[in-house]
C-alpha positions as CSV (number, residue, x, y, z in Angstrom):
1,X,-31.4,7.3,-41.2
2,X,-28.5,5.8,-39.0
3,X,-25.8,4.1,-40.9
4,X,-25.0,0.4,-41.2
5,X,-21.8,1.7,-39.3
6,X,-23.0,3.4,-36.8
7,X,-26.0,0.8,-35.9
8,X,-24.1,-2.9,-36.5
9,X,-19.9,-3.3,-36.0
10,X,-20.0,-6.5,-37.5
11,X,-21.1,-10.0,-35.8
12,X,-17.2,-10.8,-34.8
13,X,-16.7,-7.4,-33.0
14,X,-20.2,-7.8,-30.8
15,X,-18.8,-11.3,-29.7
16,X,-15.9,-9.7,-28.3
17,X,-18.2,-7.7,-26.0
18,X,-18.0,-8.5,-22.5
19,X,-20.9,-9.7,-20.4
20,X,-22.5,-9.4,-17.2
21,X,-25.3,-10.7,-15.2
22,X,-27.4,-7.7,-14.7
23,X,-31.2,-6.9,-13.5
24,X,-33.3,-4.9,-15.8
25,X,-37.0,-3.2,-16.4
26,X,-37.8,-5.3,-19.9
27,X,-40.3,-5.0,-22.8
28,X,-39.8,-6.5,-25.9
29,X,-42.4,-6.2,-28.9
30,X,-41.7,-8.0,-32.3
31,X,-42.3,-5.9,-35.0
32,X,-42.3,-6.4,-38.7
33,X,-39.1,-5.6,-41.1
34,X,-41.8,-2.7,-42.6
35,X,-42.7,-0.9,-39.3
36,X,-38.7,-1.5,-37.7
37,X,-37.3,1.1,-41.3
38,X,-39.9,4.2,-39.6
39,X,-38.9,3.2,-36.2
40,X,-35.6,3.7,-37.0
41,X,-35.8,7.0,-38.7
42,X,-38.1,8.2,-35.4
43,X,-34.6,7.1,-33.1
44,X,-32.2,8.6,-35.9
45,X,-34.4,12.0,-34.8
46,X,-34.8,11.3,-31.2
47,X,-38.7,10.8,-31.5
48,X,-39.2,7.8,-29.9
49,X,-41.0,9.4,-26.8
50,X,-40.7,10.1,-23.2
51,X,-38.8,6.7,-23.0
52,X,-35.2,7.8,-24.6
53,X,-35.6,10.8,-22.7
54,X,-32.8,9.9,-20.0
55,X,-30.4,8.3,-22.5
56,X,-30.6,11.6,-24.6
57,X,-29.6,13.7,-21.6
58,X,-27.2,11.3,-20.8
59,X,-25.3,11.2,-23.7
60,X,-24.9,15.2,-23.4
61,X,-24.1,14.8,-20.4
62,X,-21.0,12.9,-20.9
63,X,-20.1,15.5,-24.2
64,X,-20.0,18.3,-21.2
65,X,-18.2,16.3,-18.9
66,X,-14.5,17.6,-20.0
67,X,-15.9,21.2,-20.4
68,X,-17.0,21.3,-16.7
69,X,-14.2,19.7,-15.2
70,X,-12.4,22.8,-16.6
71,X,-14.6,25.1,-15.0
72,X,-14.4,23.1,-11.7
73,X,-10.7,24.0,-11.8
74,X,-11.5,27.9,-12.7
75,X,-14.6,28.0,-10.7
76,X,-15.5,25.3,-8.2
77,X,-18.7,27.4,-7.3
78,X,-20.2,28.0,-10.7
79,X,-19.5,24.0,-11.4
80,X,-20.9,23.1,-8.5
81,X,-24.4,25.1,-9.7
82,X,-24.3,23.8,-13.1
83,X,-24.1,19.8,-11.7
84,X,-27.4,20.9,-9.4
85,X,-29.0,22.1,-12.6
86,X,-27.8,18.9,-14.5
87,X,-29.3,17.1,-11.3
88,X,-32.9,19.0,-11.5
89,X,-33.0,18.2,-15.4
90,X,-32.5,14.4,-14.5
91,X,-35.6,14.6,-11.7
92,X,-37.5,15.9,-14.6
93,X,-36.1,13.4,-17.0
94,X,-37.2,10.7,-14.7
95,X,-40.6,12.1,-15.1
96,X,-41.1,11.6,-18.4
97,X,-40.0,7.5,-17.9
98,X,-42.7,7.3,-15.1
99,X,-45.1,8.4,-17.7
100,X,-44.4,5.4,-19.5
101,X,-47.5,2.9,-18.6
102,X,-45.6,-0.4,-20.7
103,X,-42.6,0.1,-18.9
104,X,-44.1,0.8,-15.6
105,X,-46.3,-2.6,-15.0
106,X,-42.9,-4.8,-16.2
107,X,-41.4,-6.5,-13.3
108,X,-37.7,-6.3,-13.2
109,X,-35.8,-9.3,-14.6
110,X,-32.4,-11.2,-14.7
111,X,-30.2,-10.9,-18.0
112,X,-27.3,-12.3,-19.3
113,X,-26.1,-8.6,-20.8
114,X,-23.5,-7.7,-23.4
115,X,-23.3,-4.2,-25.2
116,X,-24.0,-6.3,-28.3
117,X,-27.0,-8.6,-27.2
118,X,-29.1,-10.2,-24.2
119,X,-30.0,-13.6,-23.1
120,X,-33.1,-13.5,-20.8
121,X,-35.9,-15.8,-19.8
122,X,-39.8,-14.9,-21.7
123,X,-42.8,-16.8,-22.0
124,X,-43.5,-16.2,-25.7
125,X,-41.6,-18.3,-28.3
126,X,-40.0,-16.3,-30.5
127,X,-38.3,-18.1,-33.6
128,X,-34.8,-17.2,-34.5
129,X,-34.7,-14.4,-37.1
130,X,-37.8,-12.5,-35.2
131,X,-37.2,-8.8,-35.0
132,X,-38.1,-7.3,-31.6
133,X,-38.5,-3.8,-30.5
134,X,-36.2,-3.7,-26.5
135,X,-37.3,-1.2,-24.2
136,X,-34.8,-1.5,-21.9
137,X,-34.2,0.6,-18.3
138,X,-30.8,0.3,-16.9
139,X,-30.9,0.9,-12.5
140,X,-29.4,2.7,-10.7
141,X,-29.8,5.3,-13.4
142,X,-33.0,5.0,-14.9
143,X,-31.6,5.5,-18.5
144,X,-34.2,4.2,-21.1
145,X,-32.6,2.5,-23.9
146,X,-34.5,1.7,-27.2
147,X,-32.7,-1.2,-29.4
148,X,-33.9,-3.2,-32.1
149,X,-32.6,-6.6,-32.6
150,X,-33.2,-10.0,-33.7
151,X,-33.7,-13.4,-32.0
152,X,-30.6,-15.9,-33.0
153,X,-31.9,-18.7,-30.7
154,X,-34.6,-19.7,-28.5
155,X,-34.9,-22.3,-26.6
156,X,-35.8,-24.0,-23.2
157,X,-34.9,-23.1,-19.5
158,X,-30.5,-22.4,-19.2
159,X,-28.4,-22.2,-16.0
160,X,-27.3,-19.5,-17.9
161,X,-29.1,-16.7,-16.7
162,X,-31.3,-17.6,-13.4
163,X,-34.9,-17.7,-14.0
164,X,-36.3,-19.0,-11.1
165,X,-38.6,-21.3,-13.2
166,X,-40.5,-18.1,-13.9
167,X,-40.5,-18.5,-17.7
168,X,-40.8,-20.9,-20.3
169,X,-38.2,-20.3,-22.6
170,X,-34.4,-18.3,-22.6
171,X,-33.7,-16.6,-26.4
172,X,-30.7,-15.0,-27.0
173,X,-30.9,-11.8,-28.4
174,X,-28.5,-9.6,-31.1
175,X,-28.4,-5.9,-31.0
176,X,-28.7,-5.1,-34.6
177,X,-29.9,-1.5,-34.2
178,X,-28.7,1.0,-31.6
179,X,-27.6,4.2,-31.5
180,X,-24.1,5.0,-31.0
181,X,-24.2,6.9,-28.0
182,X,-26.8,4.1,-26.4
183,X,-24.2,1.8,-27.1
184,X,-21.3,3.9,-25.0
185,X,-24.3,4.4,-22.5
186,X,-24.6,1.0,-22.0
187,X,-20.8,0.1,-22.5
188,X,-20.2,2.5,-19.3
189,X,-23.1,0.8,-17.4
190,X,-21.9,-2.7,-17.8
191,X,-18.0,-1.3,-16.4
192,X,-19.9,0.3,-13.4
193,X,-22.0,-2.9,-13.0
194,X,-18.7,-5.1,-13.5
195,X,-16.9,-3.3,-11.1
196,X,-19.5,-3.6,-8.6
197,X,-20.3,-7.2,-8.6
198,X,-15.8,-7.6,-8.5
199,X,-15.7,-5.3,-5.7
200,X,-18.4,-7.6,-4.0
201,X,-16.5,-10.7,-5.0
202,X,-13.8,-9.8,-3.4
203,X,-15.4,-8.0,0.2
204,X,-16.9,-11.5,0.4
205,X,-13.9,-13.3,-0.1
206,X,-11.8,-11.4,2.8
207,X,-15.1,-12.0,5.1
């Protein structure tokens, strides 16, 4: 089972998280506080499916990422073989998301994205304290990430995050379970995406 530690930093610690407006491929399913205890022991052993395939490989990837920098300076060939293999097992690893039929017919959507919680526009109501299961697919890199969280307030249309008048309500999300190396996954994602959207700022304000 994943620890309290490991899955929740405290509420004062996930408000210091920065946040960024972000586009994502989004499902959310509420589940029950019965059925969210074996969902979380499936993630604590990685069986949650094809979905946290990319996230998995991911997380190694960043564990061997010190390691093959060494080699790069030994052996620029034999680093330059192992990144093509590291490239073939992500085309398979994307795969295994495409085999994903839930994931596949959701639309992509605008969020309001932290690395401790979401704000994004649905047309269910979901009352504060409702558990959801968050299928969430980060672009460009087509990492799967599978959270569990809990509503903390729901609402009508924001300026917030822009919803086009596509959806009925805005709820604002908590991450109260996630793995430890989803969280760094997505920590890094949100720096790439922040530096992006700065780096844009700025080419538009010297044109």
């Amino acid at each position: 089972m994943i620890s309290d530690k490991e899955i929740d930093r405290g509420g004062a610690e996930r408000r210091n998280y920065f946040r960024i407006d972000d586009t994502v491929r989004l499902s959310l399913r509420q589940v029950s506080a019965e059925e969210l205890e074996t969902k979380l022991e499936r993630l604590d052993h990685d069986l949650a499916g094809n979905f946290t395939v990319m996230s998995s490989l991911a997380a190694i990837t960043a564990q061997m990422t010190v390691g093959l920098h060494r080699i790069e300076n030994r052996d620029p060939d034999l680093a330059a073989y192992l990144r093509a293999i590291d490239q073939k097992i992500e085309v398979i690893g994307r795969a295994f998301i495409a085999q994903e039929p839930e994931l596949a017919a959701e639309k992509a959507l605008p969020v309001n994205l932290s690395a401790g919680g979401m704000c994004v526009g649905v047309n269910e109501d979901y009352p504060p304290g409702t558990l959801l299961e968050i299928r969430m697919l980060l672009f460009p890199s087509f990492t799967g990430l599978m959270i569990y969280g809990s509503v903390i307030e729901g609402g009508g249309p924001s300026g917030e995050v822009e919803q086009e008048g596509r959806f009925q309500h805005l709820v604002r999300i908590e991450f109260t379970h996630i793995r430890e190396q989803d969280r760094e996954l997505l920590i890094r994602h949100l720096l790439r995406r922040q530096s992006a959207q700065l780096r844009d700022q700025h080419q538009e304000t010297e044109t």
